[in-house]
ZAKOLMAR-965595 format. One record per residue: residue number from 1; residue in one letter; chain; x, y, z of N, C-alpha, C in turn. Coordinates in steps of 0.02 Angstrom, whole numbers, always signed. Atoms other than C-alpha are relative to their C-alpha. Example, Ala and Ser with C-alpha at 12.3 -4.5 7.8 and 13.67 -1.06 7.14 Angstrom:
% residues 2
@num->1 | residu->A | chaine->A | n.u->+45 | n.v->-59 | n.w->+0 | ca.u->+615 | ca.v->-225 | ca.w->+390 | c.u->+45 | c.v->+60 | c.w->+0
@num->2 | residu->S | chaine->A | n.u->-42 | n.v->-59 | n.w->-3 | ca.u->+684 | ca.v->-53 | ca.w->+357 | c.u->-39 | c.v->+55 | c.w->+37
END
This chain:
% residues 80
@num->1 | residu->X | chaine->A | n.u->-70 | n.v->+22 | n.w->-4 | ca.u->-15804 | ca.v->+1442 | ca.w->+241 | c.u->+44 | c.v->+57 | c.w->-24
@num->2 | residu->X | chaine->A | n.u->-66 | n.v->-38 | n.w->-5 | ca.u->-15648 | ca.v->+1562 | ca.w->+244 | c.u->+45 | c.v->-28 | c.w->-13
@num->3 | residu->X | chaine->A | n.u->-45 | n.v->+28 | n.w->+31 | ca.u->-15496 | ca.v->+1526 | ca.w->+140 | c.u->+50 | c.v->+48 | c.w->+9
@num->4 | residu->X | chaine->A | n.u->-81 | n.v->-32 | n.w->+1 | ca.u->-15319 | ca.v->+1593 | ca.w->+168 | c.u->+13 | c.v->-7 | c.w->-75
@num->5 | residu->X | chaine->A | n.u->-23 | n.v->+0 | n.w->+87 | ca.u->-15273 | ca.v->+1642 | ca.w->-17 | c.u->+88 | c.v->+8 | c.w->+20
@num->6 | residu->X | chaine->A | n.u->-58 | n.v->-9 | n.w->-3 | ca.u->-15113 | ca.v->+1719 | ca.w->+14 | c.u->+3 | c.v->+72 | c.w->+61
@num->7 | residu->X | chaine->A | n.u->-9 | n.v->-56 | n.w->-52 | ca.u->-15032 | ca.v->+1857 | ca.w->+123 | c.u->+72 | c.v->+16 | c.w->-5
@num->8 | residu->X | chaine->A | n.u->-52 | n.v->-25 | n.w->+4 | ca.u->-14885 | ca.v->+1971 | ca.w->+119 | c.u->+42 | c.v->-1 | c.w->+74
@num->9 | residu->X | chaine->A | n.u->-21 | n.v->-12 | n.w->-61 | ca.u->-14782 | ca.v->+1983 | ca.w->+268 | c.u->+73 | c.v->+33 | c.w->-1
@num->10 | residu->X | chaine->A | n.u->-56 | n.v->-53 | n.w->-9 | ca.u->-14637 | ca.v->+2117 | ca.w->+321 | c.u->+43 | c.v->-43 | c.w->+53
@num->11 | residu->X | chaine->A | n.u->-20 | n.v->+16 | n.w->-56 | ca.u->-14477 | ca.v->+2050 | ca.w->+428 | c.u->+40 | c.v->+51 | c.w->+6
@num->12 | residu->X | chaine->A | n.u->-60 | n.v->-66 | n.w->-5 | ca.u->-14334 | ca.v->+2152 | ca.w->+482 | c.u->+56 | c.v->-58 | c.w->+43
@num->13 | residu->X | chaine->A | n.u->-49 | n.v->+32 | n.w->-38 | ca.u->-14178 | ca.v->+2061 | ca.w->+522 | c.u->+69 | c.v->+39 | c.w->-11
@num->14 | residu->X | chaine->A | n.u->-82 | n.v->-41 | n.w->-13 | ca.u->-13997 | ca.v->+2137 | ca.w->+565 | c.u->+35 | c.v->-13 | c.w->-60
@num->15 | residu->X | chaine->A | n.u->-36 | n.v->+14 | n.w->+34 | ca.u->-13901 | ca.v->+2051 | ca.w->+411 | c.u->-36 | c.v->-21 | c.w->-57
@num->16 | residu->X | chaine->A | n.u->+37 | n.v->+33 | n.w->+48 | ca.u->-13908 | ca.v->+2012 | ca.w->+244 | c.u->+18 | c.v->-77 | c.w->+5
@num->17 | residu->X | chaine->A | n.u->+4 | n.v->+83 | n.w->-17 | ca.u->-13850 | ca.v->+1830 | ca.w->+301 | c.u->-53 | c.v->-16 | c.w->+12
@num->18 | residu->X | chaine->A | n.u->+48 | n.v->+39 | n.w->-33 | ca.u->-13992 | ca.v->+1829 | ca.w->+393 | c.u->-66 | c.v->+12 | c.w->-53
@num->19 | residu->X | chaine->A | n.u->+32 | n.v->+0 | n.w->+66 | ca.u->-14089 | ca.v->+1884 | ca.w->+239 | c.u->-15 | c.v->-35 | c.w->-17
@num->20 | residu->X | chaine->A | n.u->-7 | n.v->+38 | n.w->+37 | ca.u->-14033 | ca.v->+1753 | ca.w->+139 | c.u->-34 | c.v->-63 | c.w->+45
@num->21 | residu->X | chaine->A | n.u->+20 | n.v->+64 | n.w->-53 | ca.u->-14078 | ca.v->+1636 | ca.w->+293 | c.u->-73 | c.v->-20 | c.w->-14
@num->22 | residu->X | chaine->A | n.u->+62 | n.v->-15 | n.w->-1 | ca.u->-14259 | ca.v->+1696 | ca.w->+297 | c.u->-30 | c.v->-23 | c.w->-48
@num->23 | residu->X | chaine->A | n.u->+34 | n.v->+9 | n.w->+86 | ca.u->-14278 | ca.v->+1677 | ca.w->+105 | c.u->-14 | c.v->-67 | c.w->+8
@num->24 | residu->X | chaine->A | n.u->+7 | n.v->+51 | n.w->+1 | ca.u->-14226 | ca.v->+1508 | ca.w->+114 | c.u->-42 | c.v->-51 | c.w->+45
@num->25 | residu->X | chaine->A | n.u->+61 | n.v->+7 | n.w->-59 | ca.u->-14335 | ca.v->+1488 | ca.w->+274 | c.u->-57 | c.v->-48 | c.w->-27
@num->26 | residu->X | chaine->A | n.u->+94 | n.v->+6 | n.w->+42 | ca.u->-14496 | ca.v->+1502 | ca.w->+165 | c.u->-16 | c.v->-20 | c.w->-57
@num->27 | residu->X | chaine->A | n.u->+2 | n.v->+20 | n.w->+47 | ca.u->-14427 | ca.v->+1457 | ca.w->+17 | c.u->-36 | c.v->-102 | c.w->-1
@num->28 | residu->X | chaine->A | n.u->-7 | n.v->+64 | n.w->-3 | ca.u->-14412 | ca.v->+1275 | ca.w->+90 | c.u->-73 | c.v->+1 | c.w->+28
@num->29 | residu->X | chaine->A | n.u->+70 | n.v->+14 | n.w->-51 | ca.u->-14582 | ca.v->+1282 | ca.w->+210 | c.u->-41 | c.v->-72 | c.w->-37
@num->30 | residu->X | chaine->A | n.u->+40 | n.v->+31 | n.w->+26 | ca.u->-14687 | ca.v->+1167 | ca.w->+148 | c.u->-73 | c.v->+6 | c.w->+11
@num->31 | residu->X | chaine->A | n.u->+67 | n.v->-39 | n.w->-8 | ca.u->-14850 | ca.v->+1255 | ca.w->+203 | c.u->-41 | c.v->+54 | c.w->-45
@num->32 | residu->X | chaine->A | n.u->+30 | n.v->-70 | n.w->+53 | ca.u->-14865 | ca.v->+1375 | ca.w->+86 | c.u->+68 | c.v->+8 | c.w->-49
@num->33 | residu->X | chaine->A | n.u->-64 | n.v->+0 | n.w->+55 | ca.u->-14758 | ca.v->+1426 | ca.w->-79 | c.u->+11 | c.v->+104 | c.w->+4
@num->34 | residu->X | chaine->A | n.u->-10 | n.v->-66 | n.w->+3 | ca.u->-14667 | ca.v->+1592 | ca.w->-79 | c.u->+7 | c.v->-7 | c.w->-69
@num->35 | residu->X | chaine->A | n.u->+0 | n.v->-30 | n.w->+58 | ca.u->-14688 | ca.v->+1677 | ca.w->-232 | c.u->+49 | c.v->+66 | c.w->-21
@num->36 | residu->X | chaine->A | n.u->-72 | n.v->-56 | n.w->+19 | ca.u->-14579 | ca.v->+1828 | ca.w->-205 | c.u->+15 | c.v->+17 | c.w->+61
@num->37 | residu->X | chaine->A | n.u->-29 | n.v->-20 | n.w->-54 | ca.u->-14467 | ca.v->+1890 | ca.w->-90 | c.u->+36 | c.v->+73 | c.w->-29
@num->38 | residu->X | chaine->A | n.u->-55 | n.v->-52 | n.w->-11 | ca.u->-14365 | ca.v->+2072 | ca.w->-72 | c.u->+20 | c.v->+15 | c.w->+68
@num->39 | residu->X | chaine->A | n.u->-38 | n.v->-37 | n.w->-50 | ca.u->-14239 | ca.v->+2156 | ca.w->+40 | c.u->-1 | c.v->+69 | c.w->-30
@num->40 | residu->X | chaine->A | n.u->-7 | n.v->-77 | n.w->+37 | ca.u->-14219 | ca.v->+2329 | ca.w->+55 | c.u->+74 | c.v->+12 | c.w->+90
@num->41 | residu->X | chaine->A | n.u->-10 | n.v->-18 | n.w->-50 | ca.u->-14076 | ca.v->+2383 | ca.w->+171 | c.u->+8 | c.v->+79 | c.w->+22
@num->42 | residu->X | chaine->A | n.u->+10 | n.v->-55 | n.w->-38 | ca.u->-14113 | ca.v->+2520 | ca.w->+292 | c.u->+43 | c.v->+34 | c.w->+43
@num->43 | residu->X | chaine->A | n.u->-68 | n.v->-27 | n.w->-40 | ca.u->-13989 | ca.v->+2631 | ca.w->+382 | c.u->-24 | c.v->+51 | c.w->+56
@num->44 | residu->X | chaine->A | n.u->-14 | n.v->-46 | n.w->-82 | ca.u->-13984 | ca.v->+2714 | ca.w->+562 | c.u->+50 | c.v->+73 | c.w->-19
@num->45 | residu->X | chaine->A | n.u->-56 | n.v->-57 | n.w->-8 | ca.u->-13914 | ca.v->+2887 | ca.w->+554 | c.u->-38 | c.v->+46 | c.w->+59
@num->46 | residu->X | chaine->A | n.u->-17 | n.v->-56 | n.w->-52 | ca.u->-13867 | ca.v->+2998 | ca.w->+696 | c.u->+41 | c.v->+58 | c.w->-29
@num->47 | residu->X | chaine->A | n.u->-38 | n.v->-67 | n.w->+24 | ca.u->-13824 | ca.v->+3194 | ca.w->+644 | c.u->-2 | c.v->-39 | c.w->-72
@num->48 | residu->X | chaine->A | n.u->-52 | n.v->-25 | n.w->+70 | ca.u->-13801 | ca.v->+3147 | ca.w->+466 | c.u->+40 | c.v->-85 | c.w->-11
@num->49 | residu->X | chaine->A | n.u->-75 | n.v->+70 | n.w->-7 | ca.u->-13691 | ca.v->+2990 | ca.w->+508 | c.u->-33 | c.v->-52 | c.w->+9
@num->50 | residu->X | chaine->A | n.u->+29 | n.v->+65 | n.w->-9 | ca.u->-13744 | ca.v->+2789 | ca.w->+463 | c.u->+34 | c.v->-29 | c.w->+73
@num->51 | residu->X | chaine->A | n.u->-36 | n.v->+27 | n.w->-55 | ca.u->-13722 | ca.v->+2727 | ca.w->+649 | c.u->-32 | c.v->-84 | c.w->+15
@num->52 | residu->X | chaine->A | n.u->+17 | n.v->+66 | n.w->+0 | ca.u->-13822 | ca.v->+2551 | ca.w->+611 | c.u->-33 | c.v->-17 | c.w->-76
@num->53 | residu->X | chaine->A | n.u->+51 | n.v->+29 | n.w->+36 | ca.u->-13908 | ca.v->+2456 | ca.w->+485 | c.u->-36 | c.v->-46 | c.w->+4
@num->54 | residu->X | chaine->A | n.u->+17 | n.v->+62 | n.w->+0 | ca.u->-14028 | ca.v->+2316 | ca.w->+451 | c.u->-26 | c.v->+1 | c.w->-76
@num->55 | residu->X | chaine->A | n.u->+12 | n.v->+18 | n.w->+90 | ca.u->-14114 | ca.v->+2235 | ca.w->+302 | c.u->-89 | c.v->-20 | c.w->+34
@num->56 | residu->X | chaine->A | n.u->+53 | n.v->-15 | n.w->-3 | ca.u->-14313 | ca.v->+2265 | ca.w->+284 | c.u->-13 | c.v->-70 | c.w->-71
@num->57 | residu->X | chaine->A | n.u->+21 | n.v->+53 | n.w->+60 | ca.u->-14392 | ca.v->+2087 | ca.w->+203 | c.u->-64 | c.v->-9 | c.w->-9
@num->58 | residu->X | chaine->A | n.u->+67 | n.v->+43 | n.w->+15 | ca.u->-14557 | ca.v->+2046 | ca.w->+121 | c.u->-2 | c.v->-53 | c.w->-28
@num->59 | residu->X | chaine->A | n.u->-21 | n.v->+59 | n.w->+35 | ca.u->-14601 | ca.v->+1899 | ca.w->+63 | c.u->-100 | c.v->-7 | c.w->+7
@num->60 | residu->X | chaine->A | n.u->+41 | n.v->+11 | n.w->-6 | ca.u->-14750 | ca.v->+1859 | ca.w->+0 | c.u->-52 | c.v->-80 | c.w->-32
@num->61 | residu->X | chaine->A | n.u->+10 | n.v->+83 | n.w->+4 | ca.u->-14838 | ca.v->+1676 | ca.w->+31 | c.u->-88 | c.v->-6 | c.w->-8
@num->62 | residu->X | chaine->A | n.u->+51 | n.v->+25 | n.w->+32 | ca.u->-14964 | ca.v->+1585 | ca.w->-53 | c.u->-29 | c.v->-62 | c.w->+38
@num->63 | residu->X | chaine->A | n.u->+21 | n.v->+71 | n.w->-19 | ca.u->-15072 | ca.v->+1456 | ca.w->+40 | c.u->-46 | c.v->-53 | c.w->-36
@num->64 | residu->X | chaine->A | n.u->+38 | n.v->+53 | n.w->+15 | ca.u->-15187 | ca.v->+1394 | ca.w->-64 | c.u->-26 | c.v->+43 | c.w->-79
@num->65 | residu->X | chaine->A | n.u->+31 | n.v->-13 | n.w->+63 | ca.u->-15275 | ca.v->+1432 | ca.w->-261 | c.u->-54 | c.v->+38 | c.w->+6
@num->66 | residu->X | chaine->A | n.u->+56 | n.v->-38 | n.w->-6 | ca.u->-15403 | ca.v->+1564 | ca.w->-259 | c.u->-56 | c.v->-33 | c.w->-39
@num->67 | residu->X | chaine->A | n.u->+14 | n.v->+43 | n.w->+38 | ca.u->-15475 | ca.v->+1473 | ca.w->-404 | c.u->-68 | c.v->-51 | c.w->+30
@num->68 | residu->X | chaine->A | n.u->+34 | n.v->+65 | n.w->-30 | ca.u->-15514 | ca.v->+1301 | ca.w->-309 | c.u->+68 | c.v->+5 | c.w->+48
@num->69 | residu->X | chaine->A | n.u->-28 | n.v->-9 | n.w->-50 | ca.u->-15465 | ca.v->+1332 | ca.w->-133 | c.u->+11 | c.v->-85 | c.w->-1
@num->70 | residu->X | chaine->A | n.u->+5 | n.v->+74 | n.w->-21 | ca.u->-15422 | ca.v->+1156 | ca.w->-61 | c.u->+31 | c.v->-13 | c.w->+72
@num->71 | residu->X | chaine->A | n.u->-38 | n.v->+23 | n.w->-77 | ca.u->-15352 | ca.v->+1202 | ca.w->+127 | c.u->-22 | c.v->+52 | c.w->+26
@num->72 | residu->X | chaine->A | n.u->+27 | n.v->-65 | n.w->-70 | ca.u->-15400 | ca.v->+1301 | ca.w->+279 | c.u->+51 | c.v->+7 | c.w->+33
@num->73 | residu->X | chaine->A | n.u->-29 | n.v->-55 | n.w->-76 | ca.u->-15304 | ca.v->+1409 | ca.w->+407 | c.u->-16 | c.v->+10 | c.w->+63
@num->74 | residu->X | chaine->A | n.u->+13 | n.v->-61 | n.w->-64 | ca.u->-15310 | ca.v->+1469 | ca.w->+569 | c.u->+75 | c.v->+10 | c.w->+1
@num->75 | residu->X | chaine->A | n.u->-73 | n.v->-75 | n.w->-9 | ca.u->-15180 | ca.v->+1613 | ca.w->+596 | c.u->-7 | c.v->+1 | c.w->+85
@num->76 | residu->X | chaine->A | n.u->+1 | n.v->-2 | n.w->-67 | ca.u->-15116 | ca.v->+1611 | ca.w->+772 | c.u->+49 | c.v->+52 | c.w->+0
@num->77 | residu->X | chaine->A | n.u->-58 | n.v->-59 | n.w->-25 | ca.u->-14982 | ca.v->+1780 | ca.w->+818 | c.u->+20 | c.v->-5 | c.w->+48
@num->78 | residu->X | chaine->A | n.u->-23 | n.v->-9 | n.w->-41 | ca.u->-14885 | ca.v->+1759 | ca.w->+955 | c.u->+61 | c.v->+33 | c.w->+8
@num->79 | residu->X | chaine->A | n.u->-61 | n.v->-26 | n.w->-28 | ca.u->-14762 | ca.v->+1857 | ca.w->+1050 | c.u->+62 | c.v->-61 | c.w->+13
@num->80 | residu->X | chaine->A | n.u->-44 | n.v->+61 | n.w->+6 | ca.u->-14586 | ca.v->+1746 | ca.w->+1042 | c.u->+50 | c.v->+47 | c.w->+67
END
């Protein structure tokens, strides 16, 4: 048997609204408990010059007690 402990995951969204969105996303899930989250925002330059930004998020979620597992996974990835 194979147990999902936990797993980090990277997003990248345009805003820090949408940041804050994300946080609260995973905060609420009820599948798993986020434990921590950061932003980092990242900047586009052309020559020298900021011509975009976005905001770079991890967040990293907990599914189950390493301890005394008590739930299984399957991980599906799809293209959206």
């Amino acid at each position: 048997m194979e147990y999902l402990i936990n797993t980090v995951i990277t997003y990248r969204v345009h805003t820090v609204e949408d940041a804050d969105a994300l946080h609260e996303r995973l905060r609420t899930d009820g599948r798993f408990e986020c434990v921590s989250f950061s932003r980092t925002t990242k900047y586009i330059k052309v020559k020298g010059e900021i011509v975009d930004s976005y905001e770079l998020c991890k967040a990293k979620l907990v599914f189950t007690e390493e301890k005394d597992p008590e739930m299984t996974y399957k991980i599906n990835f799809e293209e959206v």
